[in-house]
N, C-alpha and C positions, 0 to 999 in steps of 0.2 A: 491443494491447500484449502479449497471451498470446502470441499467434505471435509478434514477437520477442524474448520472451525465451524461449520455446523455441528458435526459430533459434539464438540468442546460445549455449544450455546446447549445444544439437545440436553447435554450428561449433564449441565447447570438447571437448566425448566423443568428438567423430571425432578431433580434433589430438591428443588425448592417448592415443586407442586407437592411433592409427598408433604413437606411443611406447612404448607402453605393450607392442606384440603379439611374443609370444614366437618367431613365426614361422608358429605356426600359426593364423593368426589367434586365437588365445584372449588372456585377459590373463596374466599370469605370475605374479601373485600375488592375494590378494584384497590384499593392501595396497595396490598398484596400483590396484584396482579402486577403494578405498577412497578416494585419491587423486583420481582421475580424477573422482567423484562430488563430493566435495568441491572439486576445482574447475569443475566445472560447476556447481555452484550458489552456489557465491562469484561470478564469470561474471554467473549470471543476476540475484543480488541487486546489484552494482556495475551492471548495465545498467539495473534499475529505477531503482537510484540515482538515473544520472545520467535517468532520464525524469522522476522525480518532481521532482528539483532543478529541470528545465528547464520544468515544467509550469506553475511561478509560481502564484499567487494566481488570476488571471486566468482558468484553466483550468479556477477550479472556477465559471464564471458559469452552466457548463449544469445544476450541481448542485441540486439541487431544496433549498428551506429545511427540510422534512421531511426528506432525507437527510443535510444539514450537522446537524442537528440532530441524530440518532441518532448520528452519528458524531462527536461532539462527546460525547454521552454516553458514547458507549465507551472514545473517549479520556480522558472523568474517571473512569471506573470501573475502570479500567487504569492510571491511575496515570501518563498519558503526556503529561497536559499541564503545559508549562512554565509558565504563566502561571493557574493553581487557580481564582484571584477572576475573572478576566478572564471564563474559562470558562465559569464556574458564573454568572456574571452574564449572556453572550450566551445561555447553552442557556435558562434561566429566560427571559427574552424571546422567545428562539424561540418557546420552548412553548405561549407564549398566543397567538401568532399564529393565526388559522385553517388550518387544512387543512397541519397539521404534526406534532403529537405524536400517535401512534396510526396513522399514516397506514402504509403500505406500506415508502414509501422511508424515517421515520424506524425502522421494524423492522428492515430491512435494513442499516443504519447503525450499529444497535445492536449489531448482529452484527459490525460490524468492515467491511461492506463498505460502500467507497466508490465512489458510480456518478458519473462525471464525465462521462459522455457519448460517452466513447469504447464500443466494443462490448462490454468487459468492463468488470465491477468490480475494484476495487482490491480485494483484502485485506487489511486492516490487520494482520491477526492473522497473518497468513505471513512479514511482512518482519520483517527486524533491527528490535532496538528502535530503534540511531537514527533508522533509516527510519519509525518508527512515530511518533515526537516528532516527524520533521518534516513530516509528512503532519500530524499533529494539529495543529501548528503553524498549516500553513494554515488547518487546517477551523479551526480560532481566528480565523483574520484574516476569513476569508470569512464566519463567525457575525458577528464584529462589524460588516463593512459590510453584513451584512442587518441589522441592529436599527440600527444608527448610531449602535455605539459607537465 
């Protein structure tokens, strides 16, 4: 997922340098520059967007209950989950499970990062807040089909 949305920021800094170039290859202003940065990383967050959107629920099966876990905390501690009771009721369930609270992957979760199984983790803490509510979102749904709420 890092490589493309690096691709994604790349294939935006080149389209906008070629605009951007005063002739000699430099940029022509730092506004410009300013510019170009900002859309490359508006770019790369709509690309995560639409990956996280299309990830579904589903996505997170490779998720380990120790990592939905952590990340369920971060998202109460943050302030990012819609649903507070729902929450604070699946993490608490979590937590008494074995080989979950203390564990590696609820550390790393706690921190914001989400490991879905793809090569990278997710950062919770890097995206836009809505991105952050809806990633919390899930790790909400996917905490309650591990407890069976």
């Amino acid at each position: 997922m890092s490589s493309m949305l690096a691709g994604a920021a790349i294939a935006v800094a080149v389209t906008l340098a070629g605009c951007a170039s005063n002739g000699a290859g430099t940029m022509s202003s730092p506004l410009t520059q300013a510019a170009m940065t900002s859309a490359a990383q508006s770019s790369a967050q709509n690309a995560l967007g639409g990956m996280i959107g299309n990830m579904g629920v589903g996505s997170l099966n490779q998720t380990s209950a120790g990592n939905v876990a952590g990340v369920l905390n971060y998202c109460l501690s943050n302030n990012l989950a819609t649903t507070t009771p729902t929450a604070t009721s699946a993490l608490g369930k979590l937590q008494t499970q074995p080989g979950v609270a203390g564990t590696p992957d609820f550390q790393s979760g706690s921190q914001g990062q989400l490991m879905t199984g793809m090569s990278n983790p997710i950062s919770v803490s890097s995206l836009t807040d809505p991105l952050k509510q809806r990633v919390c979102n899930m790790v909400i749904s996917r905490a309650q089909s591990l407890v069976g709420l």
